[in-house]
Every structure is written in C-alpha cells, then in structure tokens.
N, C-alpha and C positions, 0 to 999 in steps of 0.2 A: 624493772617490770616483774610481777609476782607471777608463781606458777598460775593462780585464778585468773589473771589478766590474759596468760598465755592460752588459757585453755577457748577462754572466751574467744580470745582474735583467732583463734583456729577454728573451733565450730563456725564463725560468722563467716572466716573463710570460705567453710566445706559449704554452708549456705548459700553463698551467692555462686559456684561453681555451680552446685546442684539447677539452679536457677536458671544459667546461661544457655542450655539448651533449647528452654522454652521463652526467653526473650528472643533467642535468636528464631523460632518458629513463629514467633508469633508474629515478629518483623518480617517473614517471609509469608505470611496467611494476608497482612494489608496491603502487601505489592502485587500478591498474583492477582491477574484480571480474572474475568470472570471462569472462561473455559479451563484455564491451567488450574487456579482454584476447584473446580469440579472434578480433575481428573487427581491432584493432592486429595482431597476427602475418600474420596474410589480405594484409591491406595491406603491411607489409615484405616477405614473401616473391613479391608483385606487382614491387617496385621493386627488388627483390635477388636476382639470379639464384642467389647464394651459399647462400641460406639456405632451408634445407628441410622444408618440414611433412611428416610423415606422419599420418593419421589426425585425430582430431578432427572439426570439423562439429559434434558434436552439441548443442554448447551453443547452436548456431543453427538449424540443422539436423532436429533429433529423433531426433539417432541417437545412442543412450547405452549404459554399458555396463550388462549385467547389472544393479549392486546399484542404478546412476543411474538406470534406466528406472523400477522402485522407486518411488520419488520421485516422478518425474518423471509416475506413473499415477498416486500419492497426491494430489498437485497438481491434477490435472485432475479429478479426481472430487469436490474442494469448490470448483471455481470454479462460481459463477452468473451468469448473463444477465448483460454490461454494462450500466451503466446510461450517464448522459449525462456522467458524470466528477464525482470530488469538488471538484477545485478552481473549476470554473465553478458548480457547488449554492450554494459556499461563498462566493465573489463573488460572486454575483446576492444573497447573503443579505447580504452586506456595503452592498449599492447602498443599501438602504432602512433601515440602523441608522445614529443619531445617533454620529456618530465625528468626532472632532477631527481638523482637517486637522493638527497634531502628530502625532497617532494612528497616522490613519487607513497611512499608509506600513509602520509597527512592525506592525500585526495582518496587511497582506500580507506581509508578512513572512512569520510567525508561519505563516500560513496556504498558504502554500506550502511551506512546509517541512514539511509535514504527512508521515508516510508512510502506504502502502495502506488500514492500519488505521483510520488518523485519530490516530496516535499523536503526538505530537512526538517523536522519539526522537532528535533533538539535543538539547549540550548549552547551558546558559547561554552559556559562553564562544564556540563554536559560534556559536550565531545573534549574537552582539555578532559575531564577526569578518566574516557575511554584512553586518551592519546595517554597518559600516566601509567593506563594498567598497561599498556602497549609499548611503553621502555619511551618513548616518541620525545625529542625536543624539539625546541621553538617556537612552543610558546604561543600567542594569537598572532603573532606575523605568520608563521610556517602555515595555521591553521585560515587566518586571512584569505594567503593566499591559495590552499586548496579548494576553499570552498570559490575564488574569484575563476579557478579553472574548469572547477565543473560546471558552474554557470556558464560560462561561456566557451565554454569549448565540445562538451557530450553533447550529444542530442539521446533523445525530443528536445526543441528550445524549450527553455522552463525549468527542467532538472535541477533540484538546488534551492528553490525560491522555499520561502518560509513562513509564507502566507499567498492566498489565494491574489491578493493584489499583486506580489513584488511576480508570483510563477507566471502569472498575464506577463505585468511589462518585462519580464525577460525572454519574452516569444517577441516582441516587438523588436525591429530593426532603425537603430536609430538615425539612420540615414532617409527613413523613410520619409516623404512631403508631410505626412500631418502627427509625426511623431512626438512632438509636444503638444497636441488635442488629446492625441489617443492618452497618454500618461496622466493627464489631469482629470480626463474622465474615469480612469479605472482611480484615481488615488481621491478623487474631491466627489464625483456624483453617482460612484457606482449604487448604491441605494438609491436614489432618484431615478436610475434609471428600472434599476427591478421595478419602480412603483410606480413610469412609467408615466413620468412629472415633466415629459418630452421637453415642454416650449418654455417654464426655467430654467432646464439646463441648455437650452439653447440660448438665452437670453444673457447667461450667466459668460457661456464660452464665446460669446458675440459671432454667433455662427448661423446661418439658417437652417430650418427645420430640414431642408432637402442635403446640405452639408451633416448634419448631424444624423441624416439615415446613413447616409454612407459613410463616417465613422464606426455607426452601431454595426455595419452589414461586414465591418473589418475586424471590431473586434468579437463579432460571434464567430471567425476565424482559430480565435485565440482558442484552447483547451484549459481548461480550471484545474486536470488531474495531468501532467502531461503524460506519465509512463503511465494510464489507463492503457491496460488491453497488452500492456509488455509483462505482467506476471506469470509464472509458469500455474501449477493447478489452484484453481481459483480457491482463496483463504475463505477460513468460514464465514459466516456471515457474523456481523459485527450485533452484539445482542447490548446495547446500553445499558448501565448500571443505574445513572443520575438519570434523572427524567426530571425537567422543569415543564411546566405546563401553567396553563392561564387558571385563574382563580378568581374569585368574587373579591380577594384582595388585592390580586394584581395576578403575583405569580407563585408558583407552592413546586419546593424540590422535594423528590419524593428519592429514595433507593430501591429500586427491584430487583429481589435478586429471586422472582417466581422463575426464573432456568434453573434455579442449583437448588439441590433437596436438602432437607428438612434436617437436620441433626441433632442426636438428643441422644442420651445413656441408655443402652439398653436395658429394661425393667428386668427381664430375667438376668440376664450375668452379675447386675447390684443383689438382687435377691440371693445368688448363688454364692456371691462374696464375702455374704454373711453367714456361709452354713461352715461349719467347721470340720475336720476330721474327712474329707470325703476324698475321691480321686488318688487313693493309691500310695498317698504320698505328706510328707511329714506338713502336718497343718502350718506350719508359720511359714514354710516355703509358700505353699499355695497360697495362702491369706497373702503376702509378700504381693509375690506374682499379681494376684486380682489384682489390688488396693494402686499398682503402679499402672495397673491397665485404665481402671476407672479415674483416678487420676489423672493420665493423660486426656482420656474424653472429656473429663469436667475443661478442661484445659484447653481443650480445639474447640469446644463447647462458646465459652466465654472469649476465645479470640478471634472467632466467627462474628460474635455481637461486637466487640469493642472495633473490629475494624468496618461494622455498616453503621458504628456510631458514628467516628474519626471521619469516616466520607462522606458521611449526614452533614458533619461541623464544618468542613472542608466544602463541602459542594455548598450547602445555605451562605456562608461566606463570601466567597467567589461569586455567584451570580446574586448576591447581594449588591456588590461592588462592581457586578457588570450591569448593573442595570439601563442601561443606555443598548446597550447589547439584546436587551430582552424588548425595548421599547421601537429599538429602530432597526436592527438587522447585523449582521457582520463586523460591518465598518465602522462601526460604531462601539470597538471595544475601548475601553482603556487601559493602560500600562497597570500592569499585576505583577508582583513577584511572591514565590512562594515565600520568601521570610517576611514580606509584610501580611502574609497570610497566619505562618505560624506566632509573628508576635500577635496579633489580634485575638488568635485562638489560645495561646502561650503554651505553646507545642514546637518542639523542635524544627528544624526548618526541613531536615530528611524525613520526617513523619509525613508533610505533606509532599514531597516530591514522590514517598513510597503510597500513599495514598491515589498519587493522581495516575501513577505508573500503568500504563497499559488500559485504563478505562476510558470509555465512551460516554458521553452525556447526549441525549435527546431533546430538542429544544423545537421550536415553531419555527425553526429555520431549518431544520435537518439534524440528523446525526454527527458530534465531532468527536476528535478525542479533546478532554478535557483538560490536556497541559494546553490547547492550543486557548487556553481563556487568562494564559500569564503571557500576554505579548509584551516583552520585557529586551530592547534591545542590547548588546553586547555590552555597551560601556552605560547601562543605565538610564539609558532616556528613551522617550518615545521615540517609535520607529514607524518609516512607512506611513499611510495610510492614519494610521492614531497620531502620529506628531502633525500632516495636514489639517486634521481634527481639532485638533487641541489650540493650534495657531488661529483658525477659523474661531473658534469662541473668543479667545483674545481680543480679536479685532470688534465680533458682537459685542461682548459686553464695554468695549470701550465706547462702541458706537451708541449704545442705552446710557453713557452717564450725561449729569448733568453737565455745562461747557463750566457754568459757575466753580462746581466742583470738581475736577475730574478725579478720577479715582490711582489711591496711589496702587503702585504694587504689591504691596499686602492685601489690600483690598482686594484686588485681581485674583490672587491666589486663591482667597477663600470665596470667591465667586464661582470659580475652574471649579473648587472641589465641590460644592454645590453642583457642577454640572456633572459631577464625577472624573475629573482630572484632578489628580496627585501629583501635584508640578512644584517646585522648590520657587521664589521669589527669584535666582538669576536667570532659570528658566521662564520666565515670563520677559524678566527684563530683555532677555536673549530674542522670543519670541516679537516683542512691539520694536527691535531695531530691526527683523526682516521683513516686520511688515510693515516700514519707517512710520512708527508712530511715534513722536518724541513724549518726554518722561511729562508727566502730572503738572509740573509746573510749569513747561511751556507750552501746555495744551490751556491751562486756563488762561497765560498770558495770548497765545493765538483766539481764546474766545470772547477775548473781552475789543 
C-alpha cells in the first residue's frame, strides 16, 4: 500500500468520523415524537445562535392551531381524576404473587412496558431486544410466560391484551354460560355491531334478538382501556402527526406538524458569518466557530424535512395496505410488518420502526398510535381478530367459485391479496382444513 493510498484511507476515515455525529442526530430527530422533538429544537436554538424557531410552543405550551385545538379539547374532555399510577397498582400487586426469581425480572418487564391503556402494544421481538439491554435470558418461553401472568393474574382484568379485541376477551370469565357468544362477537362481528346490523348478527350466532341484548348489555360491561383512570398526573394530550382523511379519491395522508415551529437559518448570523475581522478575535477562529454553527442548522434544517418525508413514505404505505382498515373500521386490519414495509420503500427495516416510534395517526375511527397498524403476531401469522378475518374470506371466496372449476390454492391466495390478505399458499391450505373445506379436486369431484 503507497503513502497516497495511505493518506486517502485516512482522510476517508477522518470523513465518516466527522459524519457519525450527525447520522447519529439525525437517527434521533425521526424517532422523537412530536412533543420531545419540540423540546430537542428549544434546546439547539438555545446553543445555536444560527438557528431559528418561529412559532410553535404549543405542543408544550397549549397554544394549537385551529383543527389541533380540536383535539386537543377532545382530549380533555375524557380524561378522569388521576389515580395513584398503573405501574406502582401493578408492582405492589406483583409484591405478594408467587413468582420465580427466573420470572420474576421477565413480568417487570412486561409490566412496564404496558401503555396508558394497559395495553402491551410492543412487539415480541421488541421486548426480547429490551430483555437483551436488561442482561434477561430465556428467550420467548421466559417472555411467553410473563406476559401469560400478567394477563391473568394483575388486575384490572385486561392488563396485557394487545389489541382492543384480545383486552375485551381477557376481562371475560371463561366459566361464564355464554362465554363462547361473547368471544365470537367481540372476534367475528364487532364492526357489525358499532354499525348496528343487530338481526344479522343475530342470525348469523343463531340466537335471538332478545338473547343478543343481553350479550350486548354484558359486554358493554367489558372496558376497551382497562388501566383508564389508574394513571398518576394525566399525560399531555396526544397531538397526531399522520392524519388520514376521506378525499374525492378515497383517502389522502397528510403530516402535521402546525404544533412545532418553523426552523430556518437565521438571516443575520449567515450575514455576520460572512464579515470578517470583527469581534476581538483572530478571523479564522471566528469564521471557524460560525461556518460549524451554520452548518449544524443547515443540518437539523434538512433532517427536520427528510424525517416528515420518511413518515409521509411510511404512513402513505401503511394505510395504503390497510385499506380495509380505512373502508371498514378496526377489525378489519391486516397483518403488516415493518420489513415488508421497508422492503417496499427499500429503506431499512429500523428506519421504519424509528419512524413509527412514539407517533399518533388520526383516522375517521379515532386517534391511534401508528405501530398499532403492523398487527404482526409473534411467530408470523395472523393473530386474533385478522386471522378470524382472513379464514372468513377463505370460506367466501371458495363459496363464489364455480363447482365446475373450483379454485386451486394459488388462485386463493391471489384472491386473499386482492382483498388485502398477505397469506403464503400453506396458510391457506391450513386455513380450508379448519374450515373442513377439502382441496380443489375433491370439491369438483363433490360437484359433479
């Protein structure tokens, strides 16, 4: 290797060192949500004379604009009384349950990682990468079983569930008389029922209309949030990023970020960067000094827009591929995971996990946070609620073929993904043996 070779892979070195600071800011500017992002810009524009907010505040503040204030009164009008907080309820209850000191580390876990609701809304792979920074073995048996404890053993009932379906039938007692009604209503017709399509689903559960109030009169029993009302001082009010809304074309994602201000180079300090000789002090110092100040603005400048781009390509994606979601309500999601997201985009698979980190999306169904639009269960398949879904068109479209023809299993699949199911060909086959439908060729020999 020559001295000019050497010289080269040294500069290229000192180059990407120099670099590493600001990939690593920058990586941190597309994870903070929205408020912690407002309170990072506060703090650089403190230490950077260069760099200049206008407006914003009110994601700290309370000053929103017009559609954000919206919101932001909705918010306030269902919070209730703090209580003395979920995660201290939930540790004093852990003090006095028989738990393995193997255990016992996996369920805090688990239980800190709870959000407002009591949901778990991490995923498997998630809390293994927390249990990693935490020294923790064993893997998804240990993790298995912590999360089968806090289900079932903390209260409120519900603690633990991971979507609004499974937190319901975990308040449910399975001992109860109509405990397989109640489960196939919250997993098969909960949308039917918000829409209030009473005398099909009563048709459907072979029950009558008078049986089917008093179901409904049991599960308005149930709580949707279970630790509602166990938070200590009530968290800010949740200001949405993504906003999807109805449009003359269907539907149109939009990002707002009219809560956090304005950022731009300040015109006099570029101006003053350029005068030379001034302030005391040896000109190249000073010019030095500027030229790394403006620098870094250009730089929180441009990683300001590339991360409301990344979450522009990330959110239009997503509720691209939830469209069933957007047509029908909830229950109606389908299996997402974030690396079928980034290969789509061809972005890394942490780009979109730090993308979706801590943000909120607003939809014509309410406010969520927007990891809860990748229902992607542990080992890879549908789960809950979307795998009911998904077996149910199964059974339609087999039920629309012709007897002459029936349709093989490849056919199936690319039928499911027309309806927005991402199913593999055994998963179908998996699917028509629980709902004993036999295979393609003994359906046309039963039709002939």
């Amino acid at each position: 290797m020559g001295p000019g070779h050497e010289q080269s892979l040294r500069q290229t070195v000192r180059q990407e060192m120099a670099m590493l600071p600001r990939m690593l800011q920058s990586i941190e500017i597309l994870q903070l949500p929205g408020t912690e992002l407002e309170t990072f810009l506060m703090k650089q524009a403190e230490e950077n004379g260069a760099l200049r907010l206008e407006g914003g505040g009110g994601l700290l503040h309370g000053t929103y604009s017009p559609e954000a204030s919206e919101r932001k009164n909705a918010w306030l009008e269902r919070q209730e009384a703090p209580g003395r907080g979920l995660l201290e309820a939930l540790q004093e209850q852990l003090s006095w349950l028989d738990v393995s000191t193997e255990d016992a580390p996996w369920v805090r876990l688990v239980v800190e990682c709870l959000d407002d609701r009591g949901y778990l809304s991490l995923s498997d792979e998630a809390l293994q990468e927390h249990a990693e920074e935490r020294g923790l073995e064993g893997g998804l048996t240990r993790l298995g079983r912590a999360i089968a404890l806090v289900q079932q053993k903390l209260e409120p009932r519900g603690i633990g569930g991971r979507s609004l379906v499974e937190a319901l039938l975990l308040q449910l007692d399975p001992k109860e008389e109509d405990y397989e009604l109640l489960c196939r209503l919250l997993e098969e017709f909960l949308d039917d029922l918000a829409r209030n399509k009473l005398p099909a689903v009563a048709r459907s559960l072979g029950v009558s209309m008078e049986r089917l109030d008093a179901l409904m009169r049991r599960l308005r029993q149930l709580h949707p949030a279970p630790a509602a009302g166990m938070g200590g001082a009530a968290p800010p009010p949740i200001t949405p990023e993504v906003i999807v809304e109805r449009s003359e074309e269907g539907f149109r994602v939009r990002i707002d970020n009219s809560g956090l201000p304005t950022v731009s180079i300040d015109p006099d300090f570029r101006a003053l960067a350029k005068t030379k000789g001034a302030h005391g002090a040896k000109p190249d110092e000073v010019q030095r000094y500027m030229r790394n100040k403006l620098d870094r603005a250009r730089w929180i400048v441009e990683a300001l827009e590339q991360r409301k781009r990344t979450l522009q390509r990330v959110a239009t994606h997503v509720f691209g591929r939830q469209q069933r979601f957007l047509d029908n309500g909830p229950g109606a999601l389908v299996p997402l995971s974030m690396g079928e997201v980034a290969d789509a985009l061809s972005i890394h698979p942490s780009t979109v996990s730090r993308a979706v980190a801590g943000k909120y999306t607003e939809t014509p169904y309410g406010v969520f946070p927007l990891r809860d639009f990748f229902p992607v269960a542990a080992a890879g398949s549908v789960a809950g609620a979307v795998r009911d879904d998904a077996r149910e068109a199964v059974r339609a479209i087999v039920a629309g073929e012709d007897p002459g023809q029936p349709f093989s299993d490849d056919v199936i699949v690319k039928a499911m993904g027309e309806r927005g199911f991402k199913v593999a060909r055994r998963t179908v086959a998996k699917y028509r043996k629980e709902l004993s439908i036999p295979s393609s060729y003994r359906r046309r020999r039963y039709a002939s």
